[in-house]
C-alpha positions in Angstrom: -1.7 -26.4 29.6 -2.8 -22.5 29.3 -6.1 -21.8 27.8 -6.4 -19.8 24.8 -7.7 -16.7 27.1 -4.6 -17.2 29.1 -2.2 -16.9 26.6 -3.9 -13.7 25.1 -4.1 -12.4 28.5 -0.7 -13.0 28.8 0.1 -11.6 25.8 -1.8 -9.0 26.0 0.1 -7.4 29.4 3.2 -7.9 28.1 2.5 -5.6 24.8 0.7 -3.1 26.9 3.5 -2.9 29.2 5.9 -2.2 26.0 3.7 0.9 25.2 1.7 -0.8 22.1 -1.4 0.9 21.1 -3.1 -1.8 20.1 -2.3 -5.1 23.0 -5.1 -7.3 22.7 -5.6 -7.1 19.2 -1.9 -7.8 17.8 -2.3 -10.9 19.9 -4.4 -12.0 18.7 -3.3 -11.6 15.2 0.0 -13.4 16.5 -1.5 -16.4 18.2 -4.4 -17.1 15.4 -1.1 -17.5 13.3 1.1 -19.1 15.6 -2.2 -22.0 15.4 -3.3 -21.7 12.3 -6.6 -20.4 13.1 -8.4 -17.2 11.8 -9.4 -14.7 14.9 -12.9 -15.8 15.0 -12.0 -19.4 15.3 -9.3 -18.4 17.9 -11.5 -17.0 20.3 -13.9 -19.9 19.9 -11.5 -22.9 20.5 -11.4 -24.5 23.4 -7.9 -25.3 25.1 -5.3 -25.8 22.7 -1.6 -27.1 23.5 1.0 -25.4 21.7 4.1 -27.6 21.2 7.3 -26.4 21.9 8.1 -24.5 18.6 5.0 -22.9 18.9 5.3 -21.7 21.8 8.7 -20.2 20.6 7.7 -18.7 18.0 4.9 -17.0 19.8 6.9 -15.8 22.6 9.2 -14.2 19.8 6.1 -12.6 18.1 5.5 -10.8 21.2 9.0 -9.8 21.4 9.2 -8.5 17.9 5.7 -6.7 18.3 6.9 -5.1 22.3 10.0 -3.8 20.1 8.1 -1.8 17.6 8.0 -4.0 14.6 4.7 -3.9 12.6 2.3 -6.7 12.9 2.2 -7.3 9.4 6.0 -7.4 8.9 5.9 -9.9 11.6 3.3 -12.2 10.0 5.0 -10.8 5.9 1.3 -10.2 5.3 -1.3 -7.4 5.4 -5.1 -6.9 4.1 -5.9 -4.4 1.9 -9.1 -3.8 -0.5 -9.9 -7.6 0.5 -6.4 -8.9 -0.8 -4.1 -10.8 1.2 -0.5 -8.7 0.3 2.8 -9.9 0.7 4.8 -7.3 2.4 8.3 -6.5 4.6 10.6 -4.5 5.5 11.1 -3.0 1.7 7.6 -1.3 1.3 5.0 0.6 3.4 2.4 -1.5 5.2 -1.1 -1.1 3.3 -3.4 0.8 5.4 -7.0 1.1 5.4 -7.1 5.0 4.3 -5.3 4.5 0.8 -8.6 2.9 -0.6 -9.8 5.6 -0.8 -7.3 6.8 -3.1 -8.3 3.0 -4.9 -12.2 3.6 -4.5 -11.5 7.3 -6.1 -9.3 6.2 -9.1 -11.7 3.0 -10.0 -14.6 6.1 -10.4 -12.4 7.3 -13.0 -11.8 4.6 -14.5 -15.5 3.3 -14.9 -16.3 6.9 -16.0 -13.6 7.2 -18.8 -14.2 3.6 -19.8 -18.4 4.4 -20.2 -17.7 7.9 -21.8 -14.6 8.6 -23.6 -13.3 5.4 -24.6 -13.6 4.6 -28.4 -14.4 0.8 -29.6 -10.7 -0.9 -29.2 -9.3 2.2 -26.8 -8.1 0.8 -23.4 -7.7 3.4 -20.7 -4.0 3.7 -19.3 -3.1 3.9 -15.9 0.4 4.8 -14.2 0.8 4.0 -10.3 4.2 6.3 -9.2 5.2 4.8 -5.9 3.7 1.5 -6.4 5.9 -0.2 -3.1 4.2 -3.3 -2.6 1.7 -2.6 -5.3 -1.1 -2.5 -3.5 -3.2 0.1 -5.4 -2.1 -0.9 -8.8 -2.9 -4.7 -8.3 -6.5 -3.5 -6.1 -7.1 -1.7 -9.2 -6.8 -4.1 -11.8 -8.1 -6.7 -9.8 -11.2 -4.9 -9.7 -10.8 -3.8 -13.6 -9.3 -6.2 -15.3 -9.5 -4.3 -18.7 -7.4 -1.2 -17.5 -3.8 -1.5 -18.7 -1.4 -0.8 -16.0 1.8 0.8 -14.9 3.5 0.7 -11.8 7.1 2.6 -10.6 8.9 2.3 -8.0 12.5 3.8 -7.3 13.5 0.4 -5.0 14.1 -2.8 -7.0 13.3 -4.4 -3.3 9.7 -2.8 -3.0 9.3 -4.1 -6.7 10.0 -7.6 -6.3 7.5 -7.7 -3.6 5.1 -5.6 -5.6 5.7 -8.3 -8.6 5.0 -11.1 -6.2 1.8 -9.6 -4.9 1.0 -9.3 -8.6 1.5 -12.8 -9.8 -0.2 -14.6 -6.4 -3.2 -11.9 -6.3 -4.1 -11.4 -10.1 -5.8 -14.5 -12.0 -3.4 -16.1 -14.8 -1.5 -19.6 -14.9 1.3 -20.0 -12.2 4.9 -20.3 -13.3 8.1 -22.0 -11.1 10.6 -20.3 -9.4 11.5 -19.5 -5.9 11.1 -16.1 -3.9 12.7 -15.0 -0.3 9.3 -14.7 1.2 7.7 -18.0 -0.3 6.7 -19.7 -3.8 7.4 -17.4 -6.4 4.7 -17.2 -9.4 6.3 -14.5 -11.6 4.2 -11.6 -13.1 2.9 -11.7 -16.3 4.0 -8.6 -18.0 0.6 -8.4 -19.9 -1.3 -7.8 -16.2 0.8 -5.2 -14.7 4.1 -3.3 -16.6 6.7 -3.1 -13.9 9.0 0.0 -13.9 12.4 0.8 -11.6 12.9 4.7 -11.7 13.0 8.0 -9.8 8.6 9.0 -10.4 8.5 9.4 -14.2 12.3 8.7 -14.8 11.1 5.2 -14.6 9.5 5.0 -18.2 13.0 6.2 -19.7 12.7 7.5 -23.6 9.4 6.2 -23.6 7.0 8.5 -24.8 3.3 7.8 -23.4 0.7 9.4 -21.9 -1.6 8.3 -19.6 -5.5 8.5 -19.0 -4.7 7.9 -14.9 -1.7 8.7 -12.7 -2.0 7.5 -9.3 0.5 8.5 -6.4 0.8 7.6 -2.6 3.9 9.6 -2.8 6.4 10.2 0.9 4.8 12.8 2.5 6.4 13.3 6.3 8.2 15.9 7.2 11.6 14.5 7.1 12.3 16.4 10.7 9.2 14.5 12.3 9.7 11.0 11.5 12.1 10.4 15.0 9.1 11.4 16.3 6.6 8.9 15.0 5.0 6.1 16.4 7.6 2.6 17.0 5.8 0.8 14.0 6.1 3.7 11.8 9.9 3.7 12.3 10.4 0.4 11.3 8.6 1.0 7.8 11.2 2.3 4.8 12.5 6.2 5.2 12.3 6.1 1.9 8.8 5.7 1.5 8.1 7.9 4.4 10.6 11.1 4.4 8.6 13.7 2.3 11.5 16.5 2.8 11.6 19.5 5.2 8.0 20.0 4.6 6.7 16.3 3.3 6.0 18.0 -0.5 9.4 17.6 -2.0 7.8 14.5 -4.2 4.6 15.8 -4.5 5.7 19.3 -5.6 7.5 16.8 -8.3 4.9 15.1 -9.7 2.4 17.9 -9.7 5.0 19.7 -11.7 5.6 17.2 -14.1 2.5 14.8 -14.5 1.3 16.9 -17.2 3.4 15.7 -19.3 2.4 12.6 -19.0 -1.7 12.8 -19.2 -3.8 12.5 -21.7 -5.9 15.4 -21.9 -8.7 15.2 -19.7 -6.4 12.6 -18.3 -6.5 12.6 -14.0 -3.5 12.9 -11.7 -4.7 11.2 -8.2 -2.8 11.8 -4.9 -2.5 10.3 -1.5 -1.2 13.2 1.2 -1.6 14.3 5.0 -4.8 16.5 5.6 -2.3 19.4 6.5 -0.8 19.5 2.9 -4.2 19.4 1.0 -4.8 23.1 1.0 -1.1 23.9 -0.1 -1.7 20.8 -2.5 -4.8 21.9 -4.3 -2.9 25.7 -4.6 0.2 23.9 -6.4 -2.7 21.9 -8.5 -4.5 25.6 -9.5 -0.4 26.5 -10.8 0.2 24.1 -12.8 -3.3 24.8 -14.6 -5.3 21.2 -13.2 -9.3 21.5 -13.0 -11.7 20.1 -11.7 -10.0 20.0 -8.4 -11.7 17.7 -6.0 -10.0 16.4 -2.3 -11.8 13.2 -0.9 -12.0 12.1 2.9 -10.7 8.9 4.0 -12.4 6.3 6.3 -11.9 8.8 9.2 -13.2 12.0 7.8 -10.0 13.6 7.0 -9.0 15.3 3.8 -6.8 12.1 2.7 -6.7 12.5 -1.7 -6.7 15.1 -4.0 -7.6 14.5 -7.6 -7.4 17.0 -10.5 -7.6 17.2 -14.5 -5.5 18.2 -17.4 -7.0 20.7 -19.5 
């Protein structure tokens, strides 16, 4: 019977041989779940047999993790802002540098909701790009008050995102059955789930907003053959940004205005290398108080700026 150690060792070779960045600890990820054990109990235990359906379904793990699939689609869950989301093959994995777009927004929020807001006035918040709905359900899990919106063009990355919502935000669970476990549907009264093209999505609706978040597709659509195995796996269409990776963001610059409040805040995710050609856009379409924010890593990662 292999030890733990062996089996990670194992593991571990066999990803590394396959060119993964990151050997020893997707193994790990994949054997704590293969046993049911979180990674600090893992490397504690003792020798533990795996029957034969375990061991199966590890081997395939590694498999699926030496081919290039992401970890978390693997496992059809991910971290992010200390929630356990729900994701697949329909939405971008949640990654650690978008909370800073969620940290950035949530500033906002507290600010508009200790300053401008009058008794019975609830701040209004639209997500664009909402995918699995990580930032919008981070964001109203942290302030339950806000009223939220979230869009997506992919009815796919929306039923994930409406999962995510029901099993993440507090409220009564309902029956029902989903593809990727025990559905609990969405209360509409938590988070208003759109299907559109950006700001297509609210139809003949007119509103404005006091918030518009955006982690909007910002590769270079020529570059993407060129990223890392993982990163091809994730949805082109969350990814492909056009020739230049500003198509959508040159979009929603140009029309959130429309959309804010004034004094009302347009938030956006990007790569450092569009943030000066970003903010420039921003100055166009007559936004102030133009800010960019660095991400975990130091790099220029969101861009914030005001309606007049």
């Amino acid at each position: 019977m292999p030890s733990i150690q062996e089996l990670l060792s194992g593991g571990r070779a066999l990803l590394a041989k396959g060119g993964i960045s990151s050997p020893a600890l997707d193994t790990s990820l994949l054997l704590a779940d293969v046993l049911g054990l979180s990674r600090e109990k893992l490397y504690a235990a003792g020798p533990v047999p795996l029957d034969t359906a375990q061991r199966r379904r590890f081997e395939t793990y590694l498999r699926r993790r030496q081919a290039g699939e992401p970890v978390a689609y693997i496992l059809g869950h991910r971290e992010f802002w200390g929630l356990d989301f729900t994701v697949g093959p329909a939405v971008l994995v949640p990654r650690p540098d978008t909370e800073t777009l969620v940290e950035k927004v949530l500033a906002a929020v507290n600010f508009r909701f200790s300053t401008h807001s009058s008794p019975g006035q609830t701040p209004t918040m639209l997500d664009l790009c909402t995918g699995s709905g990580a930032v919008a359900i981070a964001i109203k899990h942290s302030c339950p008050e806000l009223e939220v919106w979230a869009a997506d063009i992919s009815e796919d990355a929306l039923k994930i995102a409406r999962y995510n919502a029901a099993k993440l935000l507090p409220g009564p669970p309902r029956g029902g059955s989903f593809p990727l476990g025990p559905q609990k549907p969405a209360d509409p009264r938590k988070i208003r789930f759109i299907r559109g093209d950006l700001f297509a999505a609210l139809g003949h609706r007119t509103r404005r907003f006091s918030l518009i978040s955006a982690n909007a597709p910002y590769v270079p659509s020529e570059t993407i053959s060129r990223l890392a195995p993982e990163l091809r796996h994730e949805p082109r269409l969350a990814l492909d940004g056009g020739r230049d990776g500003m198509d959508i963001i040159r979009r929603i610059t140009a029309e959130a205005p429309r959309y804010l409040e004034t004094r009302g805040t347009l938030f956006m995710e990007a790569g450092p290398s569009h943030m000066k050609a970003l903010k420039a856009l921003m100055e166009a379409e007559g936004f102030t108080r133009i800010a960019v924010h660095r991400d975990l890593g130091g790099l220029e990662r969101v861009i914030e700026g005001s309606r007049p």
